[in-house]
MIZATI-447366 format. One record per residue (C-alpha): residue in one letter; x, y, z. Coordinates in Angstrom, 2 decimals, padded with zeros to 5 digits, m for minus. Example, Ala and Ser with C-alpha at 12.3 -4.5 7.8 and 13.67 -1.06 7.14 Angstrom:
<rs>
R  r        u        v        w
R  A   012.30  m004.50   007.80
R  S   013.67  m001.06   007.14
</rs>
This chain:
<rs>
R  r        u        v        w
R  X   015.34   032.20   050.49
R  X   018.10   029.61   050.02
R  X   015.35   026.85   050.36
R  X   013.50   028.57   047.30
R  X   017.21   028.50   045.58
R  X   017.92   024.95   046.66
R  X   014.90   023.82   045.35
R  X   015.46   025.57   042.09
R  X   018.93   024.57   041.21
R  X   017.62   020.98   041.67
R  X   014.93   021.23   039.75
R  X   016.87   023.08   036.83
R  X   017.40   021.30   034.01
R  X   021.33   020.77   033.16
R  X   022.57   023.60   030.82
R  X   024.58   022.03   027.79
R  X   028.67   022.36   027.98
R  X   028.69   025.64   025.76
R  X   031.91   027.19   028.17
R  X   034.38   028.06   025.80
R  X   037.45   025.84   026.14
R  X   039.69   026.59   028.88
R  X   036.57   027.38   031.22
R  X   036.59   023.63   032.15
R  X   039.72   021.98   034.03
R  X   039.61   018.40   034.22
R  X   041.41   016.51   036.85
R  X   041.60   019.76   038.82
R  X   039.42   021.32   041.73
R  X   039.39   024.68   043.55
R  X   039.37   025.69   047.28
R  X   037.18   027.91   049.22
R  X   033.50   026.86   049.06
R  X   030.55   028.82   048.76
R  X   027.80   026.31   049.02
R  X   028.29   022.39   048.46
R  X   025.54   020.61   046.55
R  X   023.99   017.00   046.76
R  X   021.12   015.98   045.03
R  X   020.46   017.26   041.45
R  X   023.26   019.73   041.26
R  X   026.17   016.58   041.93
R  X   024.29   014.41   039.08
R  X   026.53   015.81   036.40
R  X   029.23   018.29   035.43
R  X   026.27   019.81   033.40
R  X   024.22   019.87   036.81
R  X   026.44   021.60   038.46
R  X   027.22   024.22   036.32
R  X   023.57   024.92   035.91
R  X   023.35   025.23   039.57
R  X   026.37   028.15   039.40
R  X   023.94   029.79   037.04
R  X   021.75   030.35   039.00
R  X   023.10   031.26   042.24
R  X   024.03   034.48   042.84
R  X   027.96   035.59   043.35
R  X   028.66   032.21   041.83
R  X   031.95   032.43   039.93
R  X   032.97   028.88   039.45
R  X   032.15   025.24   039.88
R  X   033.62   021.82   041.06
R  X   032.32   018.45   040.50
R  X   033.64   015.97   042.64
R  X   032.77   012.90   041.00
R  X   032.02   009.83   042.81
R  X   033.84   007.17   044.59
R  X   034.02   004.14   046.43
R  X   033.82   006.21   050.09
R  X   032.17   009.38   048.74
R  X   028.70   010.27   046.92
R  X   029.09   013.08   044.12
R  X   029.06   016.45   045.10
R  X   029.04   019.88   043.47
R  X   030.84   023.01   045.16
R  X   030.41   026.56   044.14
R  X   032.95   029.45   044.65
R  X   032.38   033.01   045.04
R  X   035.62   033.44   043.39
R  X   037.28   031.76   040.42
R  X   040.54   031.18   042.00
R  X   043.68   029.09   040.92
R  X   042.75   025.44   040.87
R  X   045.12   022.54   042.03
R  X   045.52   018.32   041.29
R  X   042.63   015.86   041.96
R  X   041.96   013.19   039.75
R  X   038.57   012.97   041.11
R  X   037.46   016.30   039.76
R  X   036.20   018.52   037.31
R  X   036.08   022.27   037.77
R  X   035.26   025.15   035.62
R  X   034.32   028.67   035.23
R  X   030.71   030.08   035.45
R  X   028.53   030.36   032.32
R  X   028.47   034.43   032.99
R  X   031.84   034.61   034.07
R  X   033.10   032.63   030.98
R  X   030.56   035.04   028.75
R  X   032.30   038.22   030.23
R  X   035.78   036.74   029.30
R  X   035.04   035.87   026.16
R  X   033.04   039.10   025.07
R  X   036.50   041.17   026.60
R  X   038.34   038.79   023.64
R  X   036.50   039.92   021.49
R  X   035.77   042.99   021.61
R  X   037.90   045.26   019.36
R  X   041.24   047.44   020.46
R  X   040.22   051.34   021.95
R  X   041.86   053.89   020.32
R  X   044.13   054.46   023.03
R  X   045.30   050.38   022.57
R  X   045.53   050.79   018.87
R  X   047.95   053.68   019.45
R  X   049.80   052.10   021.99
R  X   050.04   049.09   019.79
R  X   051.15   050.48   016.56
R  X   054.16   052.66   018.73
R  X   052.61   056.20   017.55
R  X   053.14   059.10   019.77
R  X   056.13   057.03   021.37
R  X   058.79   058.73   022.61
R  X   061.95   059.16   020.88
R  X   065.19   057.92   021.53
R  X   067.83   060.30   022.53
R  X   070.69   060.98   020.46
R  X   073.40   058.90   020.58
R  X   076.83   060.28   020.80
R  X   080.21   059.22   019.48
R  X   082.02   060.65   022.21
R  X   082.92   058.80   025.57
R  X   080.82   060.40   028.57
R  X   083.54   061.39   031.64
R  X   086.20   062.87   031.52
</rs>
């Protein structure tokens, strides 16, 4: 099964950069790897997201790109975590992940959120009184 995956995320064509902005972090990685990538899927930024595409439980991408000591590589997380420094990178959300966020943005208030928002049904404020409390 992950040979059959393998071979399919390399043969995959890249998917265009269509992540909203903010879904990409440049300069920036993440830790905790779910698979790491050589091959097709460390060819490009565009590679590698099309490689967390289509692999299941993928939630976000790095692209390590490469360097005098190291060949490019692609890692994919299982969970979109914080990310952290390194020049060398390029990290970012996957496409589904990104498409989830995005249609939340969107979508309009609830009725309960439109209440809440415009302070109806709010409590009122007690009374204030003149007098000194004590005695």
């Amino acid at each position: 099964m992950m040979i059959a995956l393998l071979m399919m995320v390399q043969s995959a064509s890249p998917a265009p950069l269509t992540l909203p902005p903010g879904a990409i972090l440049d300069a920036q990685a993440r830790r905790g790897v779910l698979m790491r990538l050589d091959g097709a899927a460390a060819q490009s930024p565009q590679a590698c997201i099309s490689a967390c595409d289509l692999t299941p439980n993928c939630q976000a991408w790095t692209y390590h790109r490469p360097e005098a000591d190291r060949a490019p590589r692609c890692d994919l997380h299982p969970i979109a975590g914080p990310s952290h420094f390194d020049p060398g990178a390029i990290t970012g959300l996957s496409p589904a992940l990104a498409a989830r966020i995005e249609a939340g943005a969107e979508r309009a208030p609830s009725v309960r959120e439109r209440r809440a928002l415009s302070h109806e049904d709010a409590p009122a404020a007690p009374p204030r009184s003149d007098e000194l409390a004590g005695g």
